[in-house]
C-alpha positions as CSV (number, residue, x, y, z in Angstrom):
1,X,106.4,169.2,25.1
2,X,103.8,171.2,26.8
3,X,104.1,175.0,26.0
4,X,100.7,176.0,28.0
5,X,102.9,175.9,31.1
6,X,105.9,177.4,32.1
7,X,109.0,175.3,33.0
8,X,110.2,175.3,36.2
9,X,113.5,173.9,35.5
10,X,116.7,176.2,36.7
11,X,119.2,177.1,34.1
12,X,122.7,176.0,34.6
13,X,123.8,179.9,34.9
14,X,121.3,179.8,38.3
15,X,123.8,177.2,39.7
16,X,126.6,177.9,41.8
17,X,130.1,177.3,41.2
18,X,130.1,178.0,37.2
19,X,134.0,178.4,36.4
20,X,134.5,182.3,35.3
21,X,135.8,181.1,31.7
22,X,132.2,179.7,31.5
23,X,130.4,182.6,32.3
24,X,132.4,184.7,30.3
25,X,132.3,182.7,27.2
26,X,128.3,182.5,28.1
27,X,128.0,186.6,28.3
28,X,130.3,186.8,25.0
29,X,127.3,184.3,22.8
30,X,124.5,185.7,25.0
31,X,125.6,189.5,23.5
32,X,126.1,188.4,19.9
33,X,122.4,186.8,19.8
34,X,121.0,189.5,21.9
35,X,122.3,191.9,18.9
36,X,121.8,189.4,15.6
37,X,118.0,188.9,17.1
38,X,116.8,192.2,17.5
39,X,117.3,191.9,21.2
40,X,118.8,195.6,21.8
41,X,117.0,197.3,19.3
42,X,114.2,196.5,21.7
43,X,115.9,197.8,24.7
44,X,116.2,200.7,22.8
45,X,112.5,200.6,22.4
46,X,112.0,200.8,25.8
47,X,114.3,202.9,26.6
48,X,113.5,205.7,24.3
49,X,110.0,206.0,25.3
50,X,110.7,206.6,28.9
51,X,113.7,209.1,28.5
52,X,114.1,212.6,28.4
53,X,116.4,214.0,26.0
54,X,117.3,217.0,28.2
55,X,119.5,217.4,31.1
56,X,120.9,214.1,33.5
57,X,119.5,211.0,32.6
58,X,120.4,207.4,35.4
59,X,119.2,204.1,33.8
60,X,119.8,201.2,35.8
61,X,120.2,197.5,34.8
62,X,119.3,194.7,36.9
63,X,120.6,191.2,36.3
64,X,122.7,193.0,33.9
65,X,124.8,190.0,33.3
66,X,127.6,191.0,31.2
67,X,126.7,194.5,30.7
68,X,126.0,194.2,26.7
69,X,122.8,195.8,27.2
70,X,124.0,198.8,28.7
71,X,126.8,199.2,26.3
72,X,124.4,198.6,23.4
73,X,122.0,201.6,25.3
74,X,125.4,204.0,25.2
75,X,126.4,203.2,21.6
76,X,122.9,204.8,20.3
77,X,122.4,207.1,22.5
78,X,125.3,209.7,21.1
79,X,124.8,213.1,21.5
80,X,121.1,212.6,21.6
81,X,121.5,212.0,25.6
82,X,124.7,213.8,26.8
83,X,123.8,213.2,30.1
84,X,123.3,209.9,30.3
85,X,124.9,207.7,33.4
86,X,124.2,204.2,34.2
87,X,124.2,201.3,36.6
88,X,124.6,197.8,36.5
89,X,123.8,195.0,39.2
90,X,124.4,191.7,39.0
91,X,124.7,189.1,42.0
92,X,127.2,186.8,39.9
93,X,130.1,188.5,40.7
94,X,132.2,186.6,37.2
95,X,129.1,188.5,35.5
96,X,130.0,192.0,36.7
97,X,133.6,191.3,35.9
98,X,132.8,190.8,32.0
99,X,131.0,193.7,32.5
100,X,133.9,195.9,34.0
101,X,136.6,194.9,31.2
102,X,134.3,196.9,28.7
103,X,135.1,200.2,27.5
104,X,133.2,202.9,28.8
105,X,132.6,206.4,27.4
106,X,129.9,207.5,30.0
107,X,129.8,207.2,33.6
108,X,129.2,203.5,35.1
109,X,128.7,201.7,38.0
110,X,128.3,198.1,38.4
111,X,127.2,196.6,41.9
112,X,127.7,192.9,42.9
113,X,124.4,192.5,44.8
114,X,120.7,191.0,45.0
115,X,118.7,194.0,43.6
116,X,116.7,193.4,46.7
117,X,119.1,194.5,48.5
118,X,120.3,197.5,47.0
119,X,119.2,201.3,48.3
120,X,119.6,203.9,46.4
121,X,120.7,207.9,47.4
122,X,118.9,208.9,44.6
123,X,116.9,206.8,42.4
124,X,117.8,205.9,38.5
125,X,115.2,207.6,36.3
126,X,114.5,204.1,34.3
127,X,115.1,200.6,35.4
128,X,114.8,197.9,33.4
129,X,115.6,194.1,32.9
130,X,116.7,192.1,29.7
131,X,116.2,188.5,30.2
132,X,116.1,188.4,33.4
133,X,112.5,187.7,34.4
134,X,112.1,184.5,32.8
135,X,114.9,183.6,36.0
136,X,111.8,184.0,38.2
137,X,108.7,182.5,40.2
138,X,105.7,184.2,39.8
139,X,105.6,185.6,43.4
140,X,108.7,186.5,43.2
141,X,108.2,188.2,39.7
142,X,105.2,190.5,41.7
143,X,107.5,191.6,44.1
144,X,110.2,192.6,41.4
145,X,107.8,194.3,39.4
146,X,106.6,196.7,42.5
147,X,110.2,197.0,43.5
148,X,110.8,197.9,39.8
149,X,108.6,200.7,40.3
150,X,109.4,201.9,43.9
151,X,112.8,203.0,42.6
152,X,112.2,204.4,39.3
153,X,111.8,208.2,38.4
154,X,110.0,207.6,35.1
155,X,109.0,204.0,35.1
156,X,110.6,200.7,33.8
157,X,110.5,198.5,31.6
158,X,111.0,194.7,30.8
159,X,112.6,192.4,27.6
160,X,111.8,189.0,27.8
161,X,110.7,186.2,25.8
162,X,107.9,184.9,24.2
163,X,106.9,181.1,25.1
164,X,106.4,179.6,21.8
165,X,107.3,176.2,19.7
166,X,108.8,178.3,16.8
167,X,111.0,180.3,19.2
168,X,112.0,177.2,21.2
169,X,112.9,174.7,18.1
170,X,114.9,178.3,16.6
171,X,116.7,178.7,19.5
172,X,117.8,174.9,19.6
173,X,118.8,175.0,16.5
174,X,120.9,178.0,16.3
175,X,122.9,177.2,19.3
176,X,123.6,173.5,18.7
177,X,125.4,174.7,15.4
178,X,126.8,177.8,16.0
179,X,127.5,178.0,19.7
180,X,130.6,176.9,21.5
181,X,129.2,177.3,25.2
182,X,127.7,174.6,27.1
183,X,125.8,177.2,29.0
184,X,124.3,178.3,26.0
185,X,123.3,175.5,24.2
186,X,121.2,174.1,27.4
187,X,119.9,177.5,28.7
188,X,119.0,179.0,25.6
189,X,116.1,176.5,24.7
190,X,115.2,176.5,28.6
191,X,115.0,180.2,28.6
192,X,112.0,180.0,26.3
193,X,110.4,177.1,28.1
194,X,110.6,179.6,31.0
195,X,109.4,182.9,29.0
196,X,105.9,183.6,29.1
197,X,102.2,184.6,27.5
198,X,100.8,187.8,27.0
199,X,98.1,187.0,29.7
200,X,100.6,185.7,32.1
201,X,102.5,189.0,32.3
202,X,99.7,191.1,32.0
203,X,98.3,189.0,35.2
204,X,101.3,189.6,37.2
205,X,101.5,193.1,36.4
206,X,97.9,193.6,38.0
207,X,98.3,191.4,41.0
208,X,102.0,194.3,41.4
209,X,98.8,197.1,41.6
210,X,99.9,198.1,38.2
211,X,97.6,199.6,35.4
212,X,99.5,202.0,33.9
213,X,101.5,199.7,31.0
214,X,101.9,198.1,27.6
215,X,102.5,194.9,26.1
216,X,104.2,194.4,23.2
217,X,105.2,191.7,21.1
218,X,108.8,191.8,19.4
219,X,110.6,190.1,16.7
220,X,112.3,187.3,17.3
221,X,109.4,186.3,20.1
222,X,110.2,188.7,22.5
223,X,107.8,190.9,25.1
224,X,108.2,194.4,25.7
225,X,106.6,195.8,29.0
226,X,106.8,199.4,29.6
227,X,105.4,201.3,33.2
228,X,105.2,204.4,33.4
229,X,105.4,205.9,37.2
């Protein structure tokens, strides 16, 4: 298996006509590994290092999937960010329903939509993206990146994985015991195939005109890319 490349394969979650029970089974595993593998903590990572503590604060998900991210973002956040409000977008409209049957003590909104396609009023302070870039061509990862930055206040910042034989065989493993969704068990090991190298994000970033930004590698194999407007 070659690992210099990245797969071009599409997930079966990129494929149309997924039954809901699927997705929401998928979304239910996806948020329990997210949390066991350190996968939050480094959303909170990025998260605190772009936001203010004081007064309103808009942070907007894109490919938010089941919304886990965001809920795990308003669990720590307390009273340390009273003011916090968020947004979700999703274009897998099964995805944003997960994500509406969650409790909510802050305000939310979740949008069905292409996050191409969406125009804000007033832009979120902070966008990010949790496993979502690893979804994407190259060219079309550029184009997200500058869009990223566009319509952020503060900057953005990305969570996604680390292309590497230890993380791939891990994932395999875990998910062929302990997981009960199809979806999982095939995408999971994909998703690394399609994660990346330090060099290949930092090249994307430049040829998006950005400078201003850090890489960072997290446990288990993940990247963290903050930009700061």
């Amino acid at each position: 298996m070659d690992f210099s490349i990245r797969a071009n394969r599409l997930e079966l979650l990129d494929l149309p006509n997924i039954p809901a029970a699927d997705i929401q089974r998928n979304m239910y595993e996806l948020g329990i590994i997210n949390q066991q593998l350190g996968g939050h903590a480094i959303t909170w990572k990025g998260f605190t290092r772009l936001a203010k503590r004081e007064g309103q604060i808009h942070i907007c998900e894109i490919g938010c999937g089941g919304g886990d991210n965001l809920k795990a973002i308003e669990r720590k956040a307390g009273d340390q960010y009273a003011g916090i409000s968020f947004t979700g977008i999703d274009i897998n409209p099964d995805c944003i329903g997960v994500a509406e049957k969650t409790r909510w003590k802050k305000p939310v909104c979740f949008l069905v939509s292409d996050y191409r396609d969406v125009r804000f009023q007033t832009k979120p302070d902070i966008i990010f993206c949790s496993l979502f870039c690893h979804h994407f061509k190259e060219d079309d990862l550029v184009n997200m990146f500058r869009w990223m930055r566009e319509n952020s206040r503060s900057g953005f910042f990305i969570n996604d994985l680390h292309r590497h034989p230890m993380a791939y065989h891990a994932i395999r493993f875990i998910t062929s015991f302990f997981s009960k969704s199809y979806l999982v068990k095939h995408d999971g090991p994909l998703s690394v195939l399609r994660g990346f190298k330090r060099k290949e994000l930092e090249d994307l970033l430049h040829k998006a005109g950005i400078s201003n930004y850090t890489v960072q590698w997290k446990w288990a194999f993940r990247w963290l890319v903050i930009v700061h407007s």
